[in-house]
C-alpha positions as CSV (number, residue, x, y, z in Angstrom):
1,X,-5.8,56.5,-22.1
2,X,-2.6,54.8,-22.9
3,X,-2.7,52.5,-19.7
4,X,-6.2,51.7,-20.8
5,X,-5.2,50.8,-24.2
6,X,-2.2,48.6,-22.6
7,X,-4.9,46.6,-20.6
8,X,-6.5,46.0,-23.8
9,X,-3.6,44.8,-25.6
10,X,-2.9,42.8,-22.4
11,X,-6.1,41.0,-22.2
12,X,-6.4,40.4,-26.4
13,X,-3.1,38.9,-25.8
14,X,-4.0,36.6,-22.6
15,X,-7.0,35.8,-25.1
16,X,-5.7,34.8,-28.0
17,X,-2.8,32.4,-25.8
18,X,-5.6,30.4,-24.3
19,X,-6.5,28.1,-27.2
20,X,-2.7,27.5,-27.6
21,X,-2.1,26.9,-23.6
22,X,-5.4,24.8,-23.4
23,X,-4.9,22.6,-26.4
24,X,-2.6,20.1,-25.6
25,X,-4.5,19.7,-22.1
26,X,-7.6,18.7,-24.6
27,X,-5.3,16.6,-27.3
28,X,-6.2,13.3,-25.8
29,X,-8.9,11.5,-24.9
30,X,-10.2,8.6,-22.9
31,X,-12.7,6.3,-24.1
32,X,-14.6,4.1,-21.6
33,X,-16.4,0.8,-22.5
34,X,-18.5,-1.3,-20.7
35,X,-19.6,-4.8,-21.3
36,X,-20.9,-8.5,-20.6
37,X,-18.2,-11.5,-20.6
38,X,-20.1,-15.2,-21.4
39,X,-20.0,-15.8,-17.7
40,X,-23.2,-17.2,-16.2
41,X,-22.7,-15.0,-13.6
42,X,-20.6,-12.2,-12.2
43,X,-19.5,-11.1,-15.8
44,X,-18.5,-7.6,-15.7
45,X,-16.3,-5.8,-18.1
46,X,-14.7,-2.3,-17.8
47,X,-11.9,-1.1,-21.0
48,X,-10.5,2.6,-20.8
49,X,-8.5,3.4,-24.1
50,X,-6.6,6.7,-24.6
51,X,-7.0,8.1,-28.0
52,X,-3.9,10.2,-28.4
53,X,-4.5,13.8,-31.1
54,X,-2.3,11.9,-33.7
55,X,-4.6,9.4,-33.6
56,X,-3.4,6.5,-32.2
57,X,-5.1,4.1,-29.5
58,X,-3.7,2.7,-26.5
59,X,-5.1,0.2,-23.6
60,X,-4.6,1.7,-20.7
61,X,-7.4,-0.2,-17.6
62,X,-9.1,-3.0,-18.3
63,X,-11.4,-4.6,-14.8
64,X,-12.7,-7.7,-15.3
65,X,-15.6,-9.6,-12.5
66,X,-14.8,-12.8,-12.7
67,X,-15.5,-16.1,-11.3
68,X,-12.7,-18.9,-10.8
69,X,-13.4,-22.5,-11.3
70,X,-11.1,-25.3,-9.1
71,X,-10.6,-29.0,-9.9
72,X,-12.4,-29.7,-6.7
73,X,-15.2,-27.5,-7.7
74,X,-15.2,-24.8,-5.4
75,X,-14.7,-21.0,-6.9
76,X,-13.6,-17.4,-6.2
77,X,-15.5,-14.2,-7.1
78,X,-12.3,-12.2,-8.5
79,X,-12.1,-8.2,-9.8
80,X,-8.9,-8.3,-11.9
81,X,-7.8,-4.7,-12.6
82,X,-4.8,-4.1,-15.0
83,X,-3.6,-0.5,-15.6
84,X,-0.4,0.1,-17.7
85,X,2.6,2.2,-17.2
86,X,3.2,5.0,-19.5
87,X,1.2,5.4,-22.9
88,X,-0.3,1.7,-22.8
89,X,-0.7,-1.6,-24.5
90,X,-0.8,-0.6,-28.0
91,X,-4.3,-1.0,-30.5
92,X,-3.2,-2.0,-34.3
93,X,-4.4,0.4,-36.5
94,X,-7.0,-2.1,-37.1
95,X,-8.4,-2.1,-33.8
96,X,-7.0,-5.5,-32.8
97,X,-5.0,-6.0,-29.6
98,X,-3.3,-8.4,-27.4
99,X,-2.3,-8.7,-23.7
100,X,-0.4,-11.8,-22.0
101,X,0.8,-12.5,-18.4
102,X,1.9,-15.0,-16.8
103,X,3.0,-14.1,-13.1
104,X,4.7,-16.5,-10.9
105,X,1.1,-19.0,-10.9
106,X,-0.9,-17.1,-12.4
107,X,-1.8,-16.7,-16.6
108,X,-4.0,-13.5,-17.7
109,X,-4.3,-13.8,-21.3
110,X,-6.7,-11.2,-23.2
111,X,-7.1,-10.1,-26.6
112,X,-9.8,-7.9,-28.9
113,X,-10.8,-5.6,-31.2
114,X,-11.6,-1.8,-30.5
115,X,-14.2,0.1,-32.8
116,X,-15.5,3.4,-32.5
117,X,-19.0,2.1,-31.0
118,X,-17.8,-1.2,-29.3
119,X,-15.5,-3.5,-28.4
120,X,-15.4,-7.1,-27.8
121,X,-12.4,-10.0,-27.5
122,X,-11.8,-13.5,-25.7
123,X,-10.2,-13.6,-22.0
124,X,-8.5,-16.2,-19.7
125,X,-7.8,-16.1,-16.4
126,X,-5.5,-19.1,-14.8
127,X,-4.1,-19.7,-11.6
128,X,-2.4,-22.4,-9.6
129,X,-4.0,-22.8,-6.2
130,X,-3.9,-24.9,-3.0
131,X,-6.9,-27.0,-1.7
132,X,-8.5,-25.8,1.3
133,X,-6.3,-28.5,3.1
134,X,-3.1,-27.1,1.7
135,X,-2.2,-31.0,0.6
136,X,-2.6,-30.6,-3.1
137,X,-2.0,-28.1,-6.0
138,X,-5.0,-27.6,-8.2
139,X,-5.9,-25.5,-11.5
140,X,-8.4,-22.2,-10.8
141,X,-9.5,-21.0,-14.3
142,X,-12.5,-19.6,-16.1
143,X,-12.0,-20.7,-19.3
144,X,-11.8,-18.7,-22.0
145,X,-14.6,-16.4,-22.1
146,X,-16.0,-14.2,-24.9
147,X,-16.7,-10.4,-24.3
148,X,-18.5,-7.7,-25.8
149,X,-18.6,-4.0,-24.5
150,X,-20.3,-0.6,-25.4
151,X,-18.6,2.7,-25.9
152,X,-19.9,4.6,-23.1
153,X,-18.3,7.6,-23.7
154,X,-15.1,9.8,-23.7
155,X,-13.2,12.8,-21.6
156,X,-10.3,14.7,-21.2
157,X,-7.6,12.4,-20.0
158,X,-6.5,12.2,-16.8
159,X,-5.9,9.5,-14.1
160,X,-8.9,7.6,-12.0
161,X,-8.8,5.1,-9.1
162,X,-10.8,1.7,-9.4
163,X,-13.3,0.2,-6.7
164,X,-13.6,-3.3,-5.5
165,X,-16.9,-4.9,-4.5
166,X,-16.8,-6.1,-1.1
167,X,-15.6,-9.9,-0.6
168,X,-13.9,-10.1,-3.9
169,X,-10.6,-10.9,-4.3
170,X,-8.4,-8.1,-6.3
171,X,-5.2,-7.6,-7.8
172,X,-3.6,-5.1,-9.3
173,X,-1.3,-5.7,-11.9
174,X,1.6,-3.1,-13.6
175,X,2.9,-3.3,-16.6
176,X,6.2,-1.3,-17.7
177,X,8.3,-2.4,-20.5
178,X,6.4,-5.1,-21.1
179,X,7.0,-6.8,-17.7
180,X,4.3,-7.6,-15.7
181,X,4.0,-6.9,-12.0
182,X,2.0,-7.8,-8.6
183,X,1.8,-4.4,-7.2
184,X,-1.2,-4.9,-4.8
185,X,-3.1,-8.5,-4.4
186,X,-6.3,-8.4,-1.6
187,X,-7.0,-12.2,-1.2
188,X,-11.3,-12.9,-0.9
């Protein structure tokens, strides 16, 4: 009986440890929203935000479908995605936030508000390009464009990859210490 009773203890002790071991494996979350820009067309929006257990909100992905328009009137289909290094952009206790970057010839400027239920914000997305004869510099932009997005949800933490539609163009941007970096751009 004693090596039955030291099983016991064993297993009440495994037991009562896994709360403690599984906790801070559960302690944040991440919240996914999905939404409309004011596009006419290709308008997709895509916002991951980790909710840390102290409460406090970070912008960690946001993927954006846009379309570019040039001074000569041709445009680009684009999927932008931005991921950040470390904890994240930041989300004000008031649910605002802001993100700016502006690398080498190109300008990504987005900002919004975070709620339990939704999201929504103004983007812009800038860029210096050539015309198709490679003689002349022009401005690619969208504008700025209003978006709204619905929580769609939340999970454990963890790390996901992003897709691309086929014939977009895509770049992947990273942001550490506030510095902004091309880490992988697929031209359309």
């Amino acid at each position: 009986m004693p090596r039955l009773s030291r099983v016991t203890v064993a297993m009440c002790l495994a037991l009562s440890l896994l709360p403690a071991l599984a906790s801070p494996a559960s302690a944040a979350r991440e919240v996914t929203y999905r939404g409309r820009t004011s596009a006419p067309r290709y308008d997709r929006i895509h916002l991951r935000v980790m909710k840390k257990d102290n409460g406090r909100r970070f912008l960690t992905e946001v993927e954006i479908d846009l379309t570019l328009i040039c001074e000569d009137a041709t445009t680009e289909d684009w999927s932008i995605g931005i991921g950040w290094a470390g904890r994240g952009e930041p989300i004000h206790r008031d649910g605002q936030f802001f993100a700016n970057f502006d690398v080498g010839h190109e300008f990504f400027g987005l900002e919004g508000h975070v709620d339990f239920g939704r999201a929504s914000g103004t983007f812009e997305f800038t860029q210096a390009w050539l015309t198709d004869d490679h003689s002349d510099a022009q401005i690619c932009t969208t504008g700025e464009l209003t978006w709204k997005a619905d929580r769609k949800g939340s999970r454990p933490a963890r790390s996901t990859a992003a897709r691309v539609p086929d014939g977009t163009g895509f770049m992947r941007v990273r942001v550490t210490e506030g510095v902004a970096k091309v880490v992988k751009r697929v031209e359309p």
